[in-house]
MOPAC internal coordinates of N, CA, C and O (Angstrom, degrees):
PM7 1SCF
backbone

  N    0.0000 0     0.00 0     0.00 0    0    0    0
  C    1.4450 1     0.00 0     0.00 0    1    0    0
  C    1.5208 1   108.25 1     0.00 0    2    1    0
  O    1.2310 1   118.76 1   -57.94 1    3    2    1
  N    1.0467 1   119.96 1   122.06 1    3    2    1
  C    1.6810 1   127.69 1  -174.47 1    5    3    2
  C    1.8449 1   108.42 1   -95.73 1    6    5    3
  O    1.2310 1   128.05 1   -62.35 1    7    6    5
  N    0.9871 1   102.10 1   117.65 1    7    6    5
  C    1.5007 1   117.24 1   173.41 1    9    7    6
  C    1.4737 1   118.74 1   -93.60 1   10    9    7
  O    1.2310 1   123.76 1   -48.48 1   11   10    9
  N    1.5765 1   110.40 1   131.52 1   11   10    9
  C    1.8369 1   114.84 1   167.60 1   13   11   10
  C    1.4050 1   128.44 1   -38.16 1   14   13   11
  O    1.2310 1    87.95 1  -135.55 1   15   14   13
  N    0.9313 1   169.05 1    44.45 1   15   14   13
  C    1.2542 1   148.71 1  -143.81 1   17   15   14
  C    1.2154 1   118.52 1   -51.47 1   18   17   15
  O    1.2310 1   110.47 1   -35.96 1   19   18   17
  N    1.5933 1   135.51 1   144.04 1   19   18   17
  C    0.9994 1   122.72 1   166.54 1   21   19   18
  C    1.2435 1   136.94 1   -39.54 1   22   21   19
  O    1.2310 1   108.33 1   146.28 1   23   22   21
  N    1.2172 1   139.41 1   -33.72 1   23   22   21
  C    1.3180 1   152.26 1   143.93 1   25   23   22
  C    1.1365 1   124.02 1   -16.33 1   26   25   23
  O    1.2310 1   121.92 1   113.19 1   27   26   25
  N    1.3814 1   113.94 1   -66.81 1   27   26   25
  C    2.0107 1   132.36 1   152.72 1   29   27   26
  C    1.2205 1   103.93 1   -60.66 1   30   29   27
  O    1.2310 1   112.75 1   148.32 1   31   30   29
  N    1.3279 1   131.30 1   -31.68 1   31   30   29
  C    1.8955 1   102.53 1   174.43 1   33   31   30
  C    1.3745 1   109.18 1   -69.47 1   34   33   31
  O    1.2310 1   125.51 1   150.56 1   35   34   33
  N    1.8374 1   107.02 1   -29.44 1   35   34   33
  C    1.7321 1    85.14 1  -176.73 1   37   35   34
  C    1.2415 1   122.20 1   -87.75 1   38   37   35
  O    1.2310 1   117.04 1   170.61 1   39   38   37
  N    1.3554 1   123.24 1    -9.39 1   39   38   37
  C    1.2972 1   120.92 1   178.58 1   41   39   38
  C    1.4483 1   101.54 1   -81.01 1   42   41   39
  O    1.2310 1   115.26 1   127.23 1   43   42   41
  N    1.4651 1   126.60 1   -52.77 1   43   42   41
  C    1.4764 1   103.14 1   161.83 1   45   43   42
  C    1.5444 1   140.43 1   -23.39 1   46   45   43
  O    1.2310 1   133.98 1   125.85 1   47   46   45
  N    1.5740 1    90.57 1   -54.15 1   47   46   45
  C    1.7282 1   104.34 1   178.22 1   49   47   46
  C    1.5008 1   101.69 1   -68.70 1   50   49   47
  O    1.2310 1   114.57 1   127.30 1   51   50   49
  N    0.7826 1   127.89 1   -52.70 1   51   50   49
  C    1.8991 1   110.57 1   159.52 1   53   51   50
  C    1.0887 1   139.70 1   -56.06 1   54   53   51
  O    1.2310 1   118.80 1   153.89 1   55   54   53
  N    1.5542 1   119.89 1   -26.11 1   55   54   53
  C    1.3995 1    91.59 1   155.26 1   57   55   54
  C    1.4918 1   125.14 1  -106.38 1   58   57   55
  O    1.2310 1   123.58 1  -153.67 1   59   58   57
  N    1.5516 1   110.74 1    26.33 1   59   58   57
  C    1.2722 1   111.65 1   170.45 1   61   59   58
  C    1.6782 1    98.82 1   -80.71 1   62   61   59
  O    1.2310 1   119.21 1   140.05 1   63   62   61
  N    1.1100 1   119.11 1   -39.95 1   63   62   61
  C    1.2634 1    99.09 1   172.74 1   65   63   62
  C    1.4683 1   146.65 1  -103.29 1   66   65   63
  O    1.2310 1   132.34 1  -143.46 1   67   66   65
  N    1.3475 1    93.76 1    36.54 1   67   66   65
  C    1.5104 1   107.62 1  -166.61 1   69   67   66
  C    1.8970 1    73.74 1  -105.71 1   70   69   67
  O    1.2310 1   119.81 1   132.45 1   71   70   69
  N    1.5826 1   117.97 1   -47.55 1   71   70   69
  C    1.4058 1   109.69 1  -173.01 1   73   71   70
  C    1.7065 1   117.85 1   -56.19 1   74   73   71
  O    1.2310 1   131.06 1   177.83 1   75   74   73
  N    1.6339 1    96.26 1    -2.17 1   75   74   73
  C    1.8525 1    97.14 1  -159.69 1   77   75   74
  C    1.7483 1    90.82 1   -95.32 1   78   77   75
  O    1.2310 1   124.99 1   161.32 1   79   78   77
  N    1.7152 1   108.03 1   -18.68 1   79   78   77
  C    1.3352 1    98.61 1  -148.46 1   81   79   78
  C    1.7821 1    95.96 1  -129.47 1   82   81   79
  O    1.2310 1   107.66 1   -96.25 1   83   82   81
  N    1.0363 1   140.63 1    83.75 1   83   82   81
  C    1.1708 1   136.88 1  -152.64 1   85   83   82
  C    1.8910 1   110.24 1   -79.20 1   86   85   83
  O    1.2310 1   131.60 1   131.67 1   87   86   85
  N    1.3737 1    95.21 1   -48.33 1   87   86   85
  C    1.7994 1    86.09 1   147.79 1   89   87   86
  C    0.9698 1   138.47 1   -63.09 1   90   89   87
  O    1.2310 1   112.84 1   171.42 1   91   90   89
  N    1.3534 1   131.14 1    -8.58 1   91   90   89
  C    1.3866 1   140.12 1   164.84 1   93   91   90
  C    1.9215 1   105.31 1   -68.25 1   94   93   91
  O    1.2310 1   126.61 1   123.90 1   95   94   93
  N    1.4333 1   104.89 1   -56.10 1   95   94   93
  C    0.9933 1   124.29 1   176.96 1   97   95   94
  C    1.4026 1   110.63 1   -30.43 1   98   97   95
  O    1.2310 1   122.29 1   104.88 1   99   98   97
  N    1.4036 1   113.22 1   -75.12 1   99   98   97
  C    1.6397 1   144.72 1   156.89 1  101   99   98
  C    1.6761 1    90.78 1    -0.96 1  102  101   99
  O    1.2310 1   131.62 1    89.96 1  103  102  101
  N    1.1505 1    95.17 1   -90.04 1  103  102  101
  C    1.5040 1   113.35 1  -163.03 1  105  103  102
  C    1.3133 1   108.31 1   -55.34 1  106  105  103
  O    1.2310 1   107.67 1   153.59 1  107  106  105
  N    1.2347 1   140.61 1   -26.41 1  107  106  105
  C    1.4325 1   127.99 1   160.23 1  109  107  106
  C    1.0746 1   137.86 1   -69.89 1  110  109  107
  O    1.2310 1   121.67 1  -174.37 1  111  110  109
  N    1.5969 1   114.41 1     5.63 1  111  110  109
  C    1.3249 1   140.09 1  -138.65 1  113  111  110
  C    1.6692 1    90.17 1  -131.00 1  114  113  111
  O    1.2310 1   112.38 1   121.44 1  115  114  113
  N    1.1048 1   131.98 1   -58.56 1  115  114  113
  C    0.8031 1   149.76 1   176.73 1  117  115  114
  C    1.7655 1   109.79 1   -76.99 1  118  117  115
  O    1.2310 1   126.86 1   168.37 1  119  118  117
  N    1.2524 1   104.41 1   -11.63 1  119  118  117
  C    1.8712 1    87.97 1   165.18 1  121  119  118
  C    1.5317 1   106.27 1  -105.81 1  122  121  119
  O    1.2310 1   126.50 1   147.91 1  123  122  121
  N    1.1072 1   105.10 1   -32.09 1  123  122  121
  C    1.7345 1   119.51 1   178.26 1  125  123  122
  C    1.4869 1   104.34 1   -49.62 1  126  125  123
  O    1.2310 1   122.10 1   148.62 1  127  126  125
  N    1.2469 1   113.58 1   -31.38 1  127  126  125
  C    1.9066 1   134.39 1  -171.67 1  129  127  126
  C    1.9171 1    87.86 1   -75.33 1  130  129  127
  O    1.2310 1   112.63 1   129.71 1  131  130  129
  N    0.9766 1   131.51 1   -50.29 1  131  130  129
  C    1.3438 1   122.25 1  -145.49 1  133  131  130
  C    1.4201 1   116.13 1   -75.00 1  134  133  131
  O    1.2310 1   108.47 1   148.86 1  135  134  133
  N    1.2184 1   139.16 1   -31.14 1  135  134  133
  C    1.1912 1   158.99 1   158.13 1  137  135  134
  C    1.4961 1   101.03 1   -47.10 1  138  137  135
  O    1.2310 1   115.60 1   114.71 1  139  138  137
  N    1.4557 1   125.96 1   -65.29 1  139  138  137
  C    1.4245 1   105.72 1   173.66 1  141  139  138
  C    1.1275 1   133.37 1  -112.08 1  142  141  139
  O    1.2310 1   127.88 1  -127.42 1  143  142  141
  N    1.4704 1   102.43 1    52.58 1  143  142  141
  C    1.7828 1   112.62 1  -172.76 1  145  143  142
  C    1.2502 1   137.07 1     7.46 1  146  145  143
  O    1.2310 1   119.84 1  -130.46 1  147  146  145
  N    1.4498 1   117.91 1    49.54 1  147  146  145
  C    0.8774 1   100.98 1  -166.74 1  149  147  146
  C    1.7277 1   126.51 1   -87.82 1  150  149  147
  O    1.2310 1   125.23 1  -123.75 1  151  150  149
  N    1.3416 1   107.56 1    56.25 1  151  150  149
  C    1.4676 1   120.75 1   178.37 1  153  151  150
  C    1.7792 1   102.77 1  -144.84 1  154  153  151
  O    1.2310 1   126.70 1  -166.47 1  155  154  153
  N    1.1689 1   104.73 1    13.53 1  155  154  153
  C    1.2422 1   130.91 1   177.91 1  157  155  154
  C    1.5171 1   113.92 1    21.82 1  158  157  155
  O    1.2310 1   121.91 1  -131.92 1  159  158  157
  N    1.2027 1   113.95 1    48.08 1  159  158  157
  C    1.4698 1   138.05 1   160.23 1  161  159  158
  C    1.3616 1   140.89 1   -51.40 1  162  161  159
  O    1.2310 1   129.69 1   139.07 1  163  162  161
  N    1.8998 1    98.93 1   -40.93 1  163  162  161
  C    1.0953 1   122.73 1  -168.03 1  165  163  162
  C    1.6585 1   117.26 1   -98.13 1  166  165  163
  O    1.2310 1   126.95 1  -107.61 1  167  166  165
  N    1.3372 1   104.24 1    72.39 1  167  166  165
  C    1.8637 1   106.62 1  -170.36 1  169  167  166
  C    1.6223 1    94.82 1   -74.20 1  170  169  167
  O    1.2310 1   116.73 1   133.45 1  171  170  169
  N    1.2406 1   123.83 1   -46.55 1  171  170  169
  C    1.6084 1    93.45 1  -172.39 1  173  171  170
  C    1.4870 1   117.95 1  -131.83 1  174  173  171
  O    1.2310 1   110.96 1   -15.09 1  175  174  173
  N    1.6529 1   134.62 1   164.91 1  175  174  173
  C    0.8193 1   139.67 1  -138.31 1  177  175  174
  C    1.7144 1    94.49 1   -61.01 1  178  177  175
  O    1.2310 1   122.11 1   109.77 1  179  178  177
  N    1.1551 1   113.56 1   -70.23 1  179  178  177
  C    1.6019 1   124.98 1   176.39 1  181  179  178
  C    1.3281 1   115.02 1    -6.25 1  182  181  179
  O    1.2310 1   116.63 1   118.33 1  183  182  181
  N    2.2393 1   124.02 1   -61.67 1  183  182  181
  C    0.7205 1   137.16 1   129.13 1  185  183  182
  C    1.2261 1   150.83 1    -9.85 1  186  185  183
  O    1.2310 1   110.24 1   136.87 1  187  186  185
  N    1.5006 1   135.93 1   -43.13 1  187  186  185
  C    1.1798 1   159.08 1   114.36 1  189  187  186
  C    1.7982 1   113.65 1   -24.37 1  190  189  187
  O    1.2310 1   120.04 1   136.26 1  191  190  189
  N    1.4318 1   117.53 1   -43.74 1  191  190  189
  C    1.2535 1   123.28 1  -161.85 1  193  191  190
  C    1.6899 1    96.95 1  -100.81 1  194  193  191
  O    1.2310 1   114.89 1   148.71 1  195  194  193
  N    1.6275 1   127.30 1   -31.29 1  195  194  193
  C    1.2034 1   106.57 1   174.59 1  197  195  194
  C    1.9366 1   118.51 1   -70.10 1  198  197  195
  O    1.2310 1   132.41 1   130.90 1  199  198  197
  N    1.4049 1    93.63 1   -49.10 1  199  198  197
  C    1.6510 1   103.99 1   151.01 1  201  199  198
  C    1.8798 1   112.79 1     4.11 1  202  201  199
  O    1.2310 1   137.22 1    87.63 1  203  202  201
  N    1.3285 1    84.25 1   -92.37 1  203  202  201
  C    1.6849 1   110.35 1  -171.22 1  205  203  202
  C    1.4954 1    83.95 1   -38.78 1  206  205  203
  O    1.2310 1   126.17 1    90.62 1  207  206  205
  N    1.6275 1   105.74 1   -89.38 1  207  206  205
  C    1.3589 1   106.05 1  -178.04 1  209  207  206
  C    1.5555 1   124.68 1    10.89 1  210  209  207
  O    1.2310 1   131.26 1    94.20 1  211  210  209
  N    1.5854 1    95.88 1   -85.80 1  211  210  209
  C    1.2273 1   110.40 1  -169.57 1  213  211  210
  C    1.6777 1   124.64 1   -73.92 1  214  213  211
  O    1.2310 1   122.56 1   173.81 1  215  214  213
  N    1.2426 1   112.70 1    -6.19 1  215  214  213
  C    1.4173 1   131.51 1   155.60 1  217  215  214
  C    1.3381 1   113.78 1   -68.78 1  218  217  215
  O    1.2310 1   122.79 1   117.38 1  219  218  217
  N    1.3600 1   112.25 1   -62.62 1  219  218  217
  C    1.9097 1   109.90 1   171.10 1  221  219  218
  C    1.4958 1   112.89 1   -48.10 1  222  221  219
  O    1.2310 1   125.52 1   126.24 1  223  222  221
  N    1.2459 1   107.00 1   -53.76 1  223  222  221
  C    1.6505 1   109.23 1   177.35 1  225  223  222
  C    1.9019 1   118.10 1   -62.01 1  226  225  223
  O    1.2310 1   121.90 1   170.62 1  227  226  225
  N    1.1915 1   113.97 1    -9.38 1  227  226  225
  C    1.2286 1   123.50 1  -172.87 1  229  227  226
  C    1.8733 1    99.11 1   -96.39 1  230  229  227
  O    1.2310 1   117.76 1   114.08 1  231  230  229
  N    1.0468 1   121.86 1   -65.92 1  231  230  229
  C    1.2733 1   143.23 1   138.79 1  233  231  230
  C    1.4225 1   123.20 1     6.32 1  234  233  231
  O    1.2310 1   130.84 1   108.18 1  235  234  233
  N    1.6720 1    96.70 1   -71.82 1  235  234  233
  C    1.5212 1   115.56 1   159.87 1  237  235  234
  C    1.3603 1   114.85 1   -51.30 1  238  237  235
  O    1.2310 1   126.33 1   105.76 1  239  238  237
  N    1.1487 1   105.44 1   -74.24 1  239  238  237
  C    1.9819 1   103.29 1   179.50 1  241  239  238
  C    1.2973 1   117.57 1   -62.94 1  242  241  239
  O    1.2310 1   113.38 1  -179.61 1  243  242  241
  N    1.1956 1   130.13 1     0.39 1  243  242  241
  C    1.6799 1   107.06 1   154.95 1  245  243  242
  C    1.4558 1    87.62 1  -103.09 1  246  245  243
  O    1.2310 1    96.50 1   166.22 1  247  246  245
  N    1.2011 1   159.13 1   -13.78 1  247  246  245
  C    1.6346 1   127.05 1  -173.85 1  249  247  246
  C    1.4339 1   106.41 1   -71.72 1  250  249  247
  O    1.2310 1   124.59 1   152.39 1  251  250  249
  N    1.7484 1   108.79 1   -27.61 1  251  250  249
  C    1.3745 1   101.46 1   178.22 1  253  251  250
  C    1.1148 1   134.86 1   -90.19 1  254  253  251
  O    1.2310 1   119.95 1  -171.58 1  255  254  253
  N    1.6761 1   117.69 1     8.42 1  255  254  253
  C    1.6944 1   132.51 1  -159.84 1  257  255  254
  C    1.7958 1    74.51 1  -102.20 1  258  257  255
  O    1.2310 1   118.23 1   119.84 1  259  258  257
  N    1.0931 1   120.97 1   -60.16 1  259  258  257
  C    1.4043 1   136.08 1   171.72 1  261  259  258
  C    1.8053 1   108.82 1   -23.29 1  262  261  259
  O    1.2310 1   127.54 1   105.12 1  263  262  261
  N    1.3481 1   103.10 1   -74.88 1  263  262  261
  C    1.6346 1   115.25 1   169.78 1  265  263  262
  C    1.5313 1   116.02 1   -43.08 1  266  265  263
  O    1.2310 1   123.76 1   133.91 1  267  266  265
  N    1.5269 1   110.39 1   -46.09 1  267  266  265
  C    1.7871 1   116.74 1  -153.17 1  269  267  266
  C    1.9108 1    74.94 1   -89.26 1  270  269  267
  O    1.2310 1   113.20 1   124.96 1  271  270  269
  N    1.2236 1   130.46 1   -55.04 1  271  270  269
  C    1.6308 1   109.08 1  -178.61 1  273  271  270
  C    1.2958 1   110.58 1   -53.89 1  274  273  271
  O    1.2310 1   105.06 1   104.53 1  275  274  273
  N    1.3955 1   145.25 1   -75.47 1  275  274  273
  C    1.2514 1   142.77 1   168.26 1  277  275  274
  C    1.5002 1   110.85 1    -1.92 1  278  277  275
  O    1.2310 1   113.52 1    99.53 1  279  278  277
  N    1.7912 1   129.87 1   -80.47 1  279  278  277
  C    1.1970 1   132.14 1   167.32 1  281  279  278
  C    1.3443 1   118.99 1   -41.97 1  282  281  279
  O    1.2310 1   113.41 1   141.02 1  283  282  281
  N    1.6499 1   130.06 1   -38.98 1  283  282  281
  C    1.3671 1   135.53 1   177.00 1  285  283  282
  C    1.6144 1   108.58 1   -57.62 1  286  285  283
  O    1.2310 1   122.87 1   139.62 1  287  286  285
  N    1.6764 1   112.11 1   -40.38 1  287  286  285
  C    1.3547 1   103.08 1  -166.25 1  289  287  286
  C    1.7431 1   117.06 1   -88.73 1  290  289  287
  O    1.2310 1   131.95 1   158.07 1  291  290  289
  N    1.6557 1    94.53 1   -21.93 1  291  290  289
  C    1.4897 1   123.39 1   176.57 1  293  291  290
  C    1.3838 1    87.53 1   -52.27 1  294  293  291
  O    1.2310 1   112.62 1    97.34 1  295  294  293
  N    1.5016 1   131.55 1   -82.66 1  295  294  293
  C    1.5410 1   131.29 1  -133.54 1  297  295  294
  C    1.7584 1    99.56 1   -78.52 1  298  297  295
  O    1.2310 1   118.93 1   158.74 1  299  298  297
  N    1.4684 1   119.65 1   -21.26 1  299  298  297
  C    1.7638 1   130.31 1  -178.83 1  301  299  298
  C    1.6018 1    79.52 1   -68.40 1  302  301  299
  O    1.2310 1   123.01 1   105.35 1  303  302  301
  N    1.0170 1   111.83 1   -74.65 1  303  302  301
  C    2.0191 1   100.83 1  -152.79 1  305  303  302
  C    1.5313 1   104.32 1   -56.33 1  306  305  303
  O    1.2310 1   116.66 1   142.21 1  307  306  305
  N    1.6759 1   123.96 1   -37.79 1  307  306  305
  C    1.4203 1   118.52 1  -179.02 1  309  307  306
  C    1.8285 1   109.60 1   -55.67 1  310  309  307
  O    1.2310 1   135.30 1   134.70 1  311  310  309
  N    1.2725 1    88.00 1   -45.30 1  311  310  309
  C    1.9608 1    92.27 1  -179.72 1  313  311  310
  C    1.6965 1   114.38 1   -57.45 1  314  313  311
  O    1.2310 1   121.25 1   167.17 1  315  314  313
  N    1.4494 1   115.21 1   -12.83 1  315  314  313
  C    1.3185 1   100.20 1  -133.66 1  317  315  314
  C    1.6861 1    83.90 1  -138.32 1  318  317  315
  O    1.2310 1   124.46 1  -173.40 1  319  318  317
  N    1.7010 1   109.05 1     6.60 1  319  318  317
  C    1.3012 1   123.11 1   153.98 1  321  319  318
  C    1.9347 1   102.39 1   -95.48 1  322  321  319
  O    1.2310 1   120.66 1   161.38 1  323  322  321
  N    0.9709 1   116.34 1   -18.62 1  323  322  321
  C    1.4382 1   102.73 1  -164.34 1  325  323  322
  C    1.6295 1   101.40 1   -90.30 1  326  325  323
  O    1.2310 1   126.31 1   -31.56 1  327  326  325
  N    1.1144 1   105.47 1   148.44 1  327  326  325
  C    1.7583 1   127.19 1  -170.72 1  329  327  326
  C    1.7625 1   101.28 1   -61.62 1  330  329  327
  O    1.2310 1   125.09 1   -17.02 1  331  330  329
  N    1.3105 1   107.82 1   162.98 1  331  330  329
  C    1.4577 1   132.37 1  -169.49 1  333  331  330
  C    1.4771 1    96.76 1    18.40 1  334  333  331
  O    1.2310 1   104.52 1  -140.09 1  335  334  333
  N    0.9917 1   146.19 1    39.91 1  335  334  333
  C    1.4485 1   150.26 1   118.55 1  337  335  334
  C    1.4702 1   121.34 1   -50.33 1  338  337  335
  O    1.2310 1   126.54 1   -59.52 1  339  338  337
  N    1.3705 1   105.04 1   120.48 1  339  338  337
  C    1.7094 1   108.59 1   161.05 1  341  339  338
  C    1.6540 1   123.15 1  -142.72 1  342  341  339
  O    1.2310 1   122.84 1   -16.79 1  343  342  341
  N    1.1245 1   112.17 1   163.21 1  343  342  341
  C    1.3075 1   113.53 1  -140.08 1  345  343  342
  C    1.6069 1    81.89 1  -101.19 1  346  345  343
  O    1.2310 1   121.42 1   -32.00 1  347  346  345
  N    1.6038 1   114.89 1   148.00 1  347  346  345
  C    1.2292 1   143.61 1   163.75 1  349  347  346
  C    1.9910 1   109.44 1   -24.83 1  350  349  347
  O    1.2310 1   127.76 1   -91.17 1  351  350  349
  N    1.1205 1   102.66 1    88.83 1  351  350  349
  C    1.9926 1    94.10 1   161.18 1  353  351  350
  C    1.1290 1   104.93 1  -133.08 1  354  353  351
  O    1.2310 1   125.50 1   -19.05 1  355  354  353
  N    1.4070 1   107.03 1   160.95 1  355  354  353
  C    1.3844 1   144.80 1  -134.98 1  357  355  354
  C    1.9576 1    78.86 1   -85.47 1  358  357  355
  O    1.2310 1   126.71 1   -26.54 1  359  358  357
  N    1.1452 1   104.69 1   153.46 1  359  358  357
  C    1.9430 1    96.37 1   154.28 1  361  359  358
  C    1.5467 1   104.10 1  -109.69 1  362  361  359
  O    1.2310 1   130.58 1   -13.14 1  363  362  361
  N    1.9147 1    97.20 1   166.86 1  363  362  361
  C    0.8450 1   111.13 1   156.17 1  365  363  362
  C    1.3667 1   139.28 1   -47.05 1  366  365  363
  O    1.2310 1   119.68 1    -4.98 1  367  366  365
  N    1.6689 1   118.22 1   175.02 1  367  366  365
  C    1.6468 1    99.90 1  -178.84 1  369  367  366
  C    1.5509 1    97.97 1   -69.79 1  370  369  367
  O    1.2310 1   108.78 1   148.50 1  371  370  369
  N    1.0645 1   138.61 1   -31.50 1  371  370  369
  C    1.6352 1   145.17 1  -169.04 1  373  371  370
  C    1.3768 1   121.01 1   -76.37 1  374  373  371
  O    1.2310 1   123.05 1   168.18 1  375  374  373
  N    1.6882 1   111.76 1   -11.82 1  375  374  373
  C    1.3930 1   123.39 1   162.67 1  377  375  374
  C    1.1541 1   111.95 1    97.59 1  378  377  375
  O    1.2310 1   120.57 1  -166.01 1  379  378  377
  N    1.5965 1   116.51 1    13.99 1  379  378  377
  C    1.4145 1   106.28 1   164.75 1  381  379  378
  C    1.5926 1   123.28 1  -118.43 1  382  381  379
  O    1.2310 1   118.93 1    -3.61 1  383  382  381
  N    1.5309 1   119.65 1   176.39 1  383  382  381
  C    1.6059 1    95.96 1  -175.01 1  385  383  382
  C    1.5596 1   115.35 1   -93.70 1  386  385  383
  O    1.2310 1   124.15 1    -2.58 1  387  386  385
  N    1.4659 1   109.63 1   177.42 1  387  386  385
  C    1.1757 1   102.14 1  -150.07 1  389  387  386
  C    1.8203 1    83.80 1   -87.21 1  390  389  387
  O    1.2310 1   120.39 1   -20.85 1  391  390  389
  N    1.6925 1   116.86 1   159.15 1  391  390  389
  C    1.6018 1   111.54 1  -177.94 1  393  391  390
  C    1.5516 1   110.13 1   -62.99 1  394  393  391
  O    1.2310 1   119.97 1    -2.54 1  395  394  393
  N    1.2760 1   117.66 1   177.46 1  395  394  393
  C    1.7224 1   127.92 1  -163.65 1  397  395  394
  C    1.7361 1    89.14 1   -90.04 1  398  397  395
  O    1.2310 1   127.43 1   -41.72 1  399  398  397
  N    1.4119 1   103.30 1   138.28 1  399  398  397
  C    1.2904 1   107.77 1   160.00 1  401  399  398
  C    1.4010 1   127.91 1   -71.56 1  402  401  399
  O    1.2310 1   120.10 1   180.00 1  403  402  401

């Protein structure tokens, strides 16, 4: 019987979600690039170091557009499990809502 190793679960678990998250993807792609320049951009260290920079910071803002959707969709389905709850619609021109599908 052949077992996963931890090793293969995490590389799995990474690229399951690099496949979930294609800007995520992006950005790993682009730091993995920086180390061996290969667009040979990076003449000096400074250069090299804003790079990183701006890869972590790139990085950062999709893990957290990622996070703040996650919580957005989390708290819609919790609301939208709870009883005589209904979700925000638009009204009619006459001011009432439109019936439940």
């Amino acid at each position: 019987m052949s077992h996963i190793s931890t090793s293969d679960q995490e590389d799995q678990a990474i690229l399951q979600a690099l496949k979930r998250n294609p800007d995520l993807k992006a950005c790993f792609l682009e730091m993995i690039d920086i180390p061996t320049d290969t667009a040979n951009q990076l003449n000096l260290g400074d250069d090299a170091e804003d790079a990183v920079i701006h890869a972590i910071q790139k990085t950062g803002a999709v893990l957290l557009k990622e996070w703040a959707q996650n919580k957005a969709d989390k708290a819609e389905q919790e609301t939208r499990e709870q009883p005589g709850v209904r979700m925000h619609e638009k009204k009619r021109c006459c001011g009432t809502h439109p019936s439940p599908k």
